[in-house]
VODREN-38454 format. One record per atom (N, C-alpha, C): residue number from 1; x negated, y, z; residue in three letters. Coordinates in nm, 2 decimals, m for minus. Atoms other than C-alpha are relative to their C-alpha. Layout:
N
pos_X_Y_Z_code
NUM_X_Y_Z_ALA $
...
# end
This chain:
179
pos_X_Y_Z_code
1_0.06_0.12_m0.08_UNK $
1_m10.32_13.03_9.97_UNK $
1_m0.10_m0.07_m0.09_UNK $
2_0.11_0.08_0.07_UNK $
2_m10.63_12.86_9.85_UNK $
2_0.03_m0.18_0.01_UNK $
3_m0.07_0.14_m0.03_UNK $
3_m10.58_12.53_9.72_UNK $
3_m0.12_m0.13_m0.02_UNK $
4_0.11_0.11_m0.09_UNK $
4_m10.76_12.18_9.85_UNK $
4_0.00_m0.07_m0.16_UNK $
5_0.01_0.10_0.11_UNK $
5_m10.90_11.95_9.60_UNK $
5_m0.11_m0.07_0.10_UNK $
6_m0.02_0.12_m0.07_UNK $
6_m10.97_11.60_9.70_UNK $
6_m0.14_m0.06_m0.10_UNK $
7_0.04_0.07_0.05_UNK $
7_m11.26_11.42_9.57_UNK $
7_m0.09_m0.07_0.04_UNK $
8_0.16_0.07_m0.07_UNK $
8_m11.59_11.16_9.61_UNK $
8_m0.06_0.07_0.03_UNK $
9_0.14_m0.07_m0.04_UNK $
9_m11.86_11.31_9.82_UNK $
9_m0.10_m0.07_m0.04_UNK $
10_0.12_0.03_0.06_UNK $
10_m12.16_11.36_9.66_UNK $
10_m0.10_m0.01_0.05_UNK $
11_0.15_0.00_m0.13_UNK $
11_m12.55_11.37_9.77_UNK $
11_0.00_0.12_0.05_UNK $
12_0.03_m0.11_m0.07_UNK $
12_m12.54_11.73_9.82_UNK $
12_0.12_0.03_0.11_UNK $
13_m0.11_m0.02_m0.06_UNK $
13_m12.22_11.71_10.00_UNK $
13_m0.05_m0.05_0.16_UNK $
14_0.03_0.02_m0.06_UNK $
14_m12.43_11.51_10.26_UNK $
14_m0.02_0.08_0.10_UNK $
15_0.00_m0.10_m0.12_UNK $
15_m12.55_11.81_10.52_UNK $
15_0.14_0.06_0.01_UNK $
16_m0.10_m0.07_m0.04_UNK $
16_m12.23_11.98_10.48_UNK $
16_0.11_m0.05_0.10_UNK $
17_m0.08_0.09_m0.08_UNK $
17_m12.05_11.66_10.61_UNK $
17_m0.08_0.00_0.18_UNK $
18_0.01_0.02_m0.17_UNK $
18_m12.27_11.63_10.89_UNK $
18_0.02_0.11_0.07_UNK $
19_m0.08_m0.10_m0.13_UNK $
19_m12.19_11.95_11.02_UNK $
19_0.15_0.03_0.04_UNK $
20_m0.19_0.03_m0.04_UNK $
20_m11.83_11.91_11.03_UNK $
20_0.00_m0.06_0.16_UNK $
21_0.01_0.03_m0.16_UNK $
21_m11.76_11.94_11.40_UNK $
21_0.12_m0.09_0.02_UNK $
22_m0.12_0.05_0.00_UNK $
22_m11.52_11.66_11.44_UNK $
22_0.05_m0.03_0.20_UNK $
23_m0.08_0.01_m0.13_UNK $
23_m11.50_11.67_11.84_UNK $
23_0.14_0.11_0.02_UNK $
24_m0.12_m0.06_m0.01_UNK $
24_m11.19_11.75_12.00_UNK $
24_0.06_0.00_0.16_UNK $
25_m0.11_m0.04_m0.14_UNK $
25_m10.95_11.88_12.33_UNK $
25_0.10_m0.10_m0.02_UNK $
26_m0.15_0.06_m0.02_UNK $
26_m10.71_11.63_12.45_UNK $
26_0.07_0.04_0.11_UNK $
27_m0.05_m0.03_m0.10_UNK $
27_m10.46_11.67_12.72_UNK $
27_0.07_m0.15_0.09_UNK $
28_m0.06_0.15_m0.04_UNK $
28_m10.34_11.27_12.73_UNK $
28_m0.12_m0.09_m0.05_UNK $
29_0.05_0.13_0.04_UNK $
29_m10.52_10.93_12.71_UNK $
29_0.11_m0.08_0.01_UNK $
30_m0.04_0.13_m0.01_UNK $
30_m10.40_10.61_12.63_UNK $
30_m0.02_m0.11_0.08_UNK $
31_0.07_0.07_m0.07_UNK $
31_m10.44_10.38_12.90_UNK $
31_0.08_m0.14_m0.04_UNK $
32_m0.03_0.12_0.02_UNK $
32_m10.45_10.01_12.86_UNK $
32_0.03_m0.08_0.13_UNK $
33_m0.01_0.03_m0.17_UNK $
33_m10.32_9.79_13.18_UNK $
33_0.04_m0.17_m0.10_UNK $
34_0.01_0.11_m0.02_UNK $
34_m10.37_9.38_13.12_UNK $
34_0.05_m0.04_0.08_UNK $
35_m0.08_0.05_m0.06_UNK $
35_m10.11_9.18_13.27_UNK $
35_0.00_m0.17_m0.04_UNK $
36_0.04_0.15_0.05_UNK $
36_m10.22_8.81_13.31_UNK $
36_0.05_m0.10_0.14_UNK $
37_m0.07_0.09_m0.09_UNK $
37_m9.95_8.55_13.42_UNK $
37_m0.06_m0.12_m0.05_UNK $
38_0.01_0.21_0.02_UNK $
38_m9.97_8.14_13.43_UNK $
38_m0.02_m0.01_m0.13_UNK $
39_m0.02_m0.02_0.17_UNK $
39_m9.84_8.16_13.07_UNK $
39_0.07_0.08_m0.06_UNK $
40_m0.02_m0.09_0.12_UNK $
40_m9.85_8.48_12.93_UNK $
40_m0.10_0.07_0.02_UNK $
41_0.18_m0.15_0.00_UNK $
41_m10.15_8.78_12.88_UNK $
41_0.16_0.10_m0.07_UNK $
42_m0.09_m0.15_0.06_UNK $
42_m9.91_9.12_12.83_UNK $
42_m0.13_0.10_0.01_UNK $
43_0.07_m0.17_0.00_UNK $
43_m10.12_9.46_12.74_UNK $
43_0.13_0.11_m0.05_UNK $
44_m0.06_m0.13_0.03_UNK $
44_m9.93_9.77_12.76_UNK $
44_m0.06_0.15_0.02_UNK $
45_0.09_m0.15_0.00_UNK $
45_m10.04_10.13_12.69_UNK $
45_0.09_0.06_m0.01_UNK $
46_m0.12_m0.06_m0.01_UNK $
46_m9.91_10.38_12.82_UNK $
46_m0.11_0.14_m0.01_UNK $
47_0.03_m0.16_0.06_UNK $
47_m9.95_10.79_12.72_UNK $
47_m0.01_0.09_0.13_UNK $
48_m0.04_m0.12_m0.12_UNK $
48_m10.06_10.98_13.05_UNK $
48_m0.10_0.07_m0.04_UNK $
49_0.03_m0.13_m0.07_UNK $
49_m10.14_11.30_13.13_UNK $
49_m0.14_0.05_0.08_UNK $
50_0.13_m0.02_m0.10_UNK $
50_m10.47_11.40_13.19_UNK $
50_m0.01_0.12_0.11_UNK $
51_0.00_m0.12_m0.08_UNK $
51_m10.55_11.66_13.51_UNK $
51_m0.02_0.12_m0.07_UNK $
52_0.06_m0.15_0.01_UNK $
52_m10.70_11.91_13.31_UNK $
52_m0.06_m0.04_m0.17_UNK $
53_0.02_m0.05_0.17_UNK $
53_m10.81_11.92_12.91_UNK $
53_m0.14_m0.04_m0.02_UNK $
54_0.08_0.06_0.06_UNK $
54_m11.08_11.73_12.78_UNK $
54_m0.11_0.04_m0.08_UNK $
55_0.10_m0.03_0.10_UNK $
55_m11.37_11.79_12.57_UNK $
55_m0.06_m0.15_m0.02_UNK $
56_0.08_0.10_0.02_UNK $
56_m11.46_11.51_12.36_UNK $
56_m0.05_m0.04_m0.11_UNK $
57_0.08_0.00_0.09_UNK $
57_m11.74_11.41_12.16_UNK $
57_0.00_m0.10_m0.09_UNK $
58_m0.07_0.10_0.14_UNK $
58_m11.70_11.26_11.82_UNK $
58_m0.13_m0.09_0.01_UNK $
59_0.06_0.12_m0.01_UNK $
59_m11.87_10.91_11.80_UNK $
59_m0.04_0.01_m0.14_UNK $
60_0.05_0.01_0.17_UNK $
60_m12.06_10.91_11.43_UNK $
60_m0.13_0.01_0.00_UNK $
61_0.09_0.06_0.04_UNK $
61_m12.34_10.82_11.27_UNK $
61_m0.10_0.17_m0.01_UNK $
62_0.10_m0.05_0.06_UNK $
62_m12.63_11.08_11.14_UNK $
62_m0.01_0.00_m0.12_UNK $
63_0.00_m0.01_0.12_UNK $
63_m12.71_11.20_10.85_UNK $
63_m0.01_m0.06_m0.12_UNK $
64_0.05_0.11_0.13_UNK $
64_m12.86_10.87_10.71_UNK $
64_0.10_m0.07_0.03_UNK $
65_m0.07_0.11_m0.01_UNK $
65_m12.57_10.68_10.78_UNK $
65_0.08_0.08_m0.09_UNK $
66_m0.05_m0.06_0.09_UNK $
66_m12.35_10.95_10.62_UNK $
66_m0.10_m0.04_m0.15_UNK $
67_0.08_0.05_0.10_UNK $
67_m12.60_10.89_10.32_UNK $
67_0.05_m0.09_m0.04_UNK $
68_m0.02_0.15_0.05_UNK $
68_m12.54_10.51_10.31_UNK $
68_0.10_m0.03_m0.06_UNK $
69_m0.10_0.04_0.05_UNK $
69_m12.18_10.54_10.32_UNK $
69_0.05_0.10_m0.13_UNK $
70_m0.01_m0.11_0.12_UNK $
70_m12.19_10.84_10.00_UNK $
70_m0.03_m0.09_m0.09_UNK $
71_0.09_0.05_0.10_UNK $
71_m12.43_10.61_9.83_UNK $
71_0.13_m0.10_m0.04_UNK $
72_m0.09_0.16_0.07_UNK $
72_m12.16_10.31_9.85_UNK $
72_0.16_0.02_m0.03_UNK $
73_m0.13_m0.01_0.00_UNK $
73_m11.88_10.54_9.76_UNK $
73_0.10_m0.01_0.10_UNK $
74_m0.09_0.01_m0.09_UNK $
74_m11.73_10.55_10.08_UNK $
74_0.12_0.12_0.06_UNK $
75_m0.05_m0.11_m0.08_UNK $
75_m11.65_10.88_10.19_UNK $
75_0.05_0.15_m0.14_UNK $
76_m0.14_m0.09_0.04_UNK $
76_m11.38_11.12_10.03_UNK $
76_0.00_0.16_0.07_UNK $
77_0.01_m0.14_m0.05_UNK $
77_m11.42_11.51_10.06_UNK $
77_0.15_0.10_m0.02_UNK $
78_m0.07_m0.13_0.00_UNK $
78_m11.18_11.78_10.10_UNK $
78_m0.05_0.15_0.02_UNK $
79_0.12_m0.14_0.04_UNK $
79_m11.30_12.12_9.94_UNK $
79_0.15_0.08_0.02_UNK $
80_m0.11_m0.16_m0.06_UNK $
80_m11.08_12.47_10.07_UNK $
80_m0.10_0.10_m0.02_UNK $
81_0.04_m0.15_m0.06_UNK $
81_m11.15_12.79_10.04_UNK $
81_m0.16_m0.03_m0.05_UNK $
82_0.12_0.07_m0.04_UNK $
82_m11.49_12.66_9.88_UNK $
82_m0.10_m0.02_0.09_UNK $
83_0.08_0.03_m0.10_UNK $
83_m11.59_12.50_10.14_UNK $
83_0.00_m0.16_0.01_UNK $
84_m0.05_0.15_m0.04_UNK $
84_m11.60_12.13_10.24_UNK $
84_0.04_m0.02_0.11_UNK $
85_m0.06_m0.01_m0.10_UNK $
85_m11.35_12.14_10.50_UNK $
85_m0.02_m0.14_0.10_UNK $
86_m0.01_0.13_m0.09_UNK $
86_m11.32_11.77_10.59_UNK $
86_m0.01_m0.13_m0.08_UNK $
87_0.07_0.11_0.06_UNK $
87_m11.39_11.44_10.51_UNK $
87_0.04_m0.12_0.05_UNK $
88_m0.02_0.13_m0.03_UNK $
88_m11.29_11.08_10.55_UNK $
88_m0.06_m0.13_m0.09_UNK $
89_0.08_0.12_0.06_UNK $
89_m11.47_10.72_10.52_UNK $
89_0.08_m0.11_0.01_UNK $
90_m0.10_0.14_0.01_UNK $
90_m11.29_10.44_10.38_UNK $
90_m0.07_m0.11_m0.02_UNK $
91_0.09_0.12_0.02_UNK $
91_m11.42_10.08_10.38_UNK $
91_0.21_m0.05_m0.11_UNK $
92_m0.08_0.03_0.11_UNK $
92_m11.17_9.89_10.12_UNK $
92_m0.01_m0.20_0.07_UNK $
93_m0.01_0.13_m0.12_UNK $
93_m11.09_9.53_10.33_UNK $
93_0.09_m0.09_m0.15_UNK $
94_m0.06_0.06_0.15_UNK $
94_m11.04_9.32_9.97_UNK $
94_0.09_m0.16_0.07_UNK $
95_m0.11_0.09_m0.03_UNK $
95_m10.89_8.98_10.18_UNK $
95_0.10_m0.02_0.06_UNK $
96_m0.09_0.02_m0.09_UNK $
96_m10.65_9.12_10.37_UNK $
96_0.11_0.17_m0.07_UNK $
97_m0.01_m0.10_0.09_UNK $
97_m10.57_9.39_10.09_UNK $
97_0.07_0.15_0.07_UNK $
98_m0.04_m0.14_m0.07_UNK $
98_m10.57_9.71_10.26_UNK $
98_m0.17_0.09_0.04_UNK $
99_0.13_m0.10_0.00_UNK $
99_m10.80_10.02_10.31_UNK $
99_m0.01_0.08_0.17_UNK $
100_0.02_m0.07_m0.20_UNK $
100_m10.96_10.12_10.69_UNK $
100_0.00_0.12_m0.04_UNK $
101_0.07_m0.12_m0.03_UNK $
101_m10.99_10.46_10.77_UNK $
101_m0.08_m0.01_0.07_UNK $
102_0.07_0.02_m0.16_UNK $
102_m11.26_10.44_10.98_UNK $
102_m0.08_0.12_0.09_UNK $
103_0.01_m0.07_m0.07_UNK $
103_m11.37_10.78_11.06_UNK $
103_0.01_0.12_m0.12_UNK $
104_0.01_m0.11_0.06_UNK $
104_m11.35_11.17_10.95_UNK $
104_0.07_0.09_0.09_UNK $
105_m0.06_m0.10_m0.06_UNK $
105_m11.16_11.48_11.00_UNK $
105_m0.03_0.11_m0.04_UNK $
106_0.01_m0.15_0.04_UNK $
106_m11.13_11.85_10.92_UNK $
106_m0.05_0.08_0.13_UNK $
107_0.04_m0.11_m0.12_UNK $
107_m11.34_12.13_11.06_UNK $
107_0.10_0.10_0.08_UNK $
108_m0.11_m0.06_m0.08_UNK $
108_m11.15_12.31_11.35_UNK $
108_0.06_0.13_m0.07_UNK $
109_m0.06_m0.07_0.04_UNK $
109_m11.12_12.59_11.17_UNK $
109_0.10_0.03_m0.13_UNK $
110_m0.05_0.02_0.12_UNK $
110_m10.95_12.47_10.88_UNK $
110_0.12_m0.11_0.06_UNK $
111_m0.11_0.13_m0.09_UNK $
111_m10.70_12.25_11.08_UNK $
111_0.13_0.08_m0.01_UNK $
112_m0.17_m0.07_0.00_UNK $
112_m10.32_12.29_11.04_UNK $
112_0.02_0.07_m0.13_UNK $
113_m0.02_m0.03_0.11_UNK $
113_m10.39_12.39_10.67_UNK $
113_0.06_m0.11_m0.10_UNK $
114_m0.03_0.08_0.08_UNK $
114_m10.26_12.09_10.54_UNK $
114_m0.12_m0.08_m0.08_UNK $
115_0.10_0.06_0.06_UNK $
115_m10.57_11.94_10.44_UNK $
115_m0.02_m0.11_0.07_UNK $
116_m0.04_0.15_m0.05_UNK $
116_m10.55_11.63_10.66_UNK $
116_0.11_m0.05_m0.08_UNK $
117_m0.11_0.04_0.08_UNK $
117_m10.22_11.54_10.47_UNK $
117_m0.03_0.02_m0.17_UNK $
118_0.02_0.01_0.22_UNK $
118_m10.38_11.63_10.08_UNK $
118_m0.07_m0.14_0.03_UNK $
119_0.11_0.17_m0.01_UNK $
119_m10.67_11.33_10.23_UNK $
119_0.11_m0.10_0.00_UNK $
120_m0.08_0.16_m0.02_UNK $
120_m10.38_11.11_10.35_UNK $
120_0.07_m0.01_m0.14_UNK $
121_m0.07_m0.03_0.11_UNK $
121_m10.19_11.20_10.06_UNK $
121_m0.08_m0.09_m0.14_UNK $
122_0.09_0.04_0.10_UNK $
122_m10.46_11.13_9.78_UNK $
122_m0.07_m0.16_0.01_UNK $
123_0.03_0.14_m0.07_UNK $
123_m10.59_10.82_9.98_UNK $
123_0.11_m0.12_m0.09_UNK $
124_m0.13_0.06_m0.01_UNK $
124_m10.19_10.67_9.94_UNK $
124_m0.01_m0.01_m0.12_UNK $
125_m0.02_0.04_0.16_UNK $
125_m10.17_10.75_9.57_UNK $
125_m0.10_m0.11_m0.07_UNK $
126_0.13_0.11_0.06_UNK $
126_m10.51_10.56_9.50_UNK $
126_0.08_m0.16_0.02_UNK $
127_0.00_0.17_0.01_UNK $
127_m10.42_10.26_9.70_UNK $
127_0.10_m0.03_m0.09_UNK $
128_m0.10_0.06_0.11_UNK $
128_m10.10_10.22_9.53_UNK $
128_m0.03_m0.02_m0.14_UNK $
129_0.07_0.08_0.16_UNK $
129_m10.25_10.29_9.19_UNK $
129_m0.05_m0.17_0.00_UNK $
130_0.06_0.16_m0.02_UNK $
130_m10.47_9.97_9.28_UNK $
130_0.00_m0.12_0.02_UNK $
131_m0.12_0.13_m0.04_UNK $
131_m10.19_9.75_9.43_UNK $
131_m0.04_0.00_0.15_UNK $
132_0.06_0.01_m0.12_UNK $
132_m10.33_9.81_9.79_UNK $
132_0.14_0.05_0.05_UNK $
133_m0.14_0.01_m0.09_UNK $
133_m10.04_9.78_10.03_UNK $
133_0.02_0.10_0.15_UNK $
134_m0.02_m0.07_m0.13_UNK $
134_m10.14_9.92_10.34_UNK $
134_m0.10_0.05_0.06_UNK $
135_0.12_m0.09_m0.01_UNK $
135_m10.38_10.18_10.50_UNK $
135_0.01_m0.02_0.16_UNK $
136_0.02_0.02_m0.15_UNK $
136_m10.53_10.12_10.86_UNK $
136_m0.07_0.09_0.07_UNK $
137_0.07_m0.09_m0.06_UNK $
137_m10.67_10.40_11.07_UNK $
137_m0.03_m0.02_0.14_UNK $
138_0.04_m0.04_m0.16_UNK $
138_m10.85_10.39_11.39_UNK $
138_m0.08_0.07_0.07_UNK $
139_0.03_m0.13_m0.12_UNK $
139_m10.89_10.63_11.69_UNK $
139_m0.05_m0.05_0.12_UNK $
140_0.03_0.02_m0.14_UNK $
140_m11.04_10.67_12.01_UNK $
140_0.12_0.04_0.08_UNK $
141_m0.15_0.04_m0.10_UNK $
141_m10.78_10.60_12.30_UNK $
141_0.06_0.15_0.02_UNK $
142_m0.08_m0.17_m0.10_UNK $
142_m10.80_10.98_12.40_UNK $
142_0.02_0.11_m0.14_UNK $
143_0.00_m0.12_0.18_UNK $
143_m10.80_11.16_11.99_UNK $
143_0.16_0.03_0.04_UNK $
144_m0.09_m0.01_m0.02_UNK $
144_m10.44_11.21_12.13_UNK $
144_0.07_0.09_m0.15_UNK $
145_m0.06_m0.03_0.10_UNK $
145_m10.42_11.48_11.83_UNK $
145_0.04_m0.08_m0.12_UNK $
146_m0.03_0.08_0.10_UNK $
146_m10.50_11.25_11.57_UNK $
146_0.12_m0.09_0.02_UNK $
147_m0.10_0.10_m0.03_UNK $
147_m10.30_11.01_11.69_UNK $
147_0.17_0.04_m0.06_UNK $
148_m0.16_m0.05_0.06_UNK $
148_m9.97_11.24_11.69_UNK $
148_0.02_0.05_m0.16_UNK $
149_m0.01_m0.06_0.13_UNK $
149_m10.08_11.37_11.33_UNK $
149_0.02_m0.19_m0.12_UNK $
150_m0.04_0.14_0.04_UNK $
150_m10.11_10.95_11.21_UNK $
150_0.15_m0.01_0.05_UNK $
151_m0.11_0.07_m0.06_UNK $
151_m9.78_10.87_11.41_UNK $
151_0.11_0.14_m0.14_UNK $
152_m0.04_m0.08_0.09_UNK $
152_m9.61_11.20_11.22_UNK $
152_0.02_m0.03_m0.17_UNK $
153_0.01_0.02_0.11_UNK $
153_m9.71_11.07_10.88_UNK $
153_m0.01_m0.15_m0.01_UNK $
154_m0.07_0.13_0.03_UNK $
154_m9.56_10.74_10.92_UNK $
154_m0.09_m0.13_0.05_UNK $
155_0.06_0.12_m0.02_UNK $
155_m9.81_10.52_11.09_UNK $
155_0.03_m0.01_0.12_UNK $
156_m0.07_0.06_m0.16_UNK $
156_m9.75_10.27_11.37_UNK $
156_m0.11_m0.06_0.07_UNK $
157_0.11_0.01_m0.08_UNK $
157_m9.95_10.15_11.64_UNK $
157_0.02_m0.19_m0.06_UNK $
158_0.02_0.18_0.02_UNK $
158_m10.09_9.79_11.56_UNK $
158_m0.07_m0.07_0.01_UNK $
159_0.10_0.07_m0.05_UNK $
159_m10.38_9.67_11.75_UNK $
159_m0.12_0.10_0.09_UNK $
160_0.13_m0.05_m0.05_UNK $
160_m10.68_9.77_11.93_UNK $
160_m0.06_m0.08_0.04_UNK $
161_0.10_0.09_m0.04_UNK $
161_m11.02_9.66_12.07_UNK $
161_m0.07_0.06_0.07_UNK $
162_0.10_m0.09_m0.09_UNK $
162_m11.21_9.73_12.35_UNK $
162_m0.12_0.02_m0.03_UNK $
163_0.09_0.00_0.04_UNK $
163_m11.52_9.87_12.32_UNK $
163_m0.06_0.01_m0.10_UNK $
164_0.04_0.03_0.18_UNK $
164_m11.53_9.91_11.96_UNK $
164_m0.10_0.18_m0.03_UNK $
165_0.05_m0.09_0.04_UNK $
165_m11.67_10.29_11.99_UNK $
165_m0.15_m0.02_0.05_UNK $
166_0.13_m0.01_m0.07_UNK $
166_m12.05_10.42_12.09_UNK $
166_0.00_0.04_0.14_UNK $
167_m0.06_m0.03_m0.15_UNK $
167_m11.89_10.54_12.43_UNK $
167_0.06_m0.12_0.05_UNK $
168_m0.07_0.10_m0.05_UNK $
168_m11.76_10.20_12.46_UNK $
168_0.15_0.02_0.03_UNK $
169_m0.18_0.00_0.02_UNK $
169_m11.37_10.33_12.42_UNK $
169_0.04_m0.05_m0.08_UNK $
170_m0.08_0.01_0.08_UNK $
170_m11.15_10.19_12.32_UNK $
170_0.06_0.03_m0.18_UNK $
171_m0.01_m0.07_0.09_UNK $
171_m11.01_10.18_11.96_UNK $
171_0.18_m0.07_m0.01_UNK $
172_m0.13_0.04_0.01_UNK $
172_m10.65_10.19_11.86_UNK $
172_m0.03_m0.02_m0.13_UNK $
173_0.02_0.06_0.12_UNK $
173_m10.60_10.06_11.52_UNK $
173_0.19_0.10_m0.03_UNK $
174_m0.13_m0.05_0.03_UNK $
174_m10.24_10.25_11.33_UNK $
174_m0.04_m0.01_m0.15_UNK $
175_m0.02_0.10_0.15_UNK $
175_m10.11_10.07_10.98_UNK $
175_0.16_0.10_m0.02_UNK $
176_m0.12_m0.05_0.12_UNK $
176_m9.89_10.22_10.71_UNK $
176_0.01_m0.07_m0.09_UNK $
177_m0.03_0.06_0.10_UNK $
177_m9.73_10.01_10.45_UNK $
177_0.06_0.12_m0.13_UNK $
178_0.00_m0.12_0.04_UNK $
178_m9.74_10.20_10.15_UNK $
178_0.05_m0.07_m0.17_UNK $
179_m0.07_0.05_0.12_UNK $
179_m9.58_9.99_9.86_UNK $
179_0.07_0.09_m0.06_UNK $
# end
């Protein structure tokens, strides 16, 4: 088995990132339903069942944004098989002491190797070296896989915002306390 190593992406690492196909097949969305009495506002989301299987296109930047967030140390590589399989961009949220995930992912063919879990993995040990408490990742309403792969590795559902993607979807927000 070839084994993953985890490190800062570099400048040359830049095209390799951008071709990382991070769209994905769902089979469920998350739907949100607003419930607005006298005095109360309820939102509940519930996990249905789409007719038929999805194709959907990953929301991200271009090459020069990938760039920006390299330059400011943002983005975290996972090398397989040498290759640069997959990749995640962390922003570091210093007043509320915790680290976003805010986007990434492993190329499809490299999926189910455990290399989403060395990223989460290596992520976890940092913040705790650092004293960082808790890691926040968010998804688009219908990433239904990610979702089950965050919820699997101990994270809980704990906010979202409408309209937060370039599709205007929804974003769920999922927090891990990691003391």
């Amino acid at each position: 088995m070839a084994e993953i190593e985890i490190r800062m992406a570099s400048m040359a690492d830049i095209p390799l990132i951008t071709k990382i196909d991070l769209d994905f097949e769902s089979n469920y969305v998350w739907k949100s339903q607003m419930i607005d009495d006298l005095d109360s506002y309820t939102i509940v989301f519930q996990n249905i069942k789409l007719p038929k299987t999805v194709h959907v296109p990953f929301q991200g930047g271009g090459e020069e944004a990938i760039e920006k967030m390299v330059k400011r140390q943002e983005v975290i590589v996972a090398q397989y098989d040498n290759q640069v399989a997959g990749f995640v961009r962390l922003e570091q949220d210093e007043n509320t002491n915790r680290i976003l995930l805010k986007t990434g992912g492993v190329k499809p063919d490299y999926r189910r190797k455990g290399i989403g879990s060395a990223l989460l993995k290596v992520i976890q040990e940092n913040a705790v070296k650092v004293g960082i408490p808790r890691l926040v990742c968010t998804v688009q309403a219908k990433n239904d896989p990610a979702i089950h792969f965050l919820l699997s590795k101990g994270f809980q559902f704990c906010g979202y915002q409408d309209f937060y993607f370039q599709n205007m979807e929804i974003a769920l927000f999922f927090a891990k306390n990691i003391r």
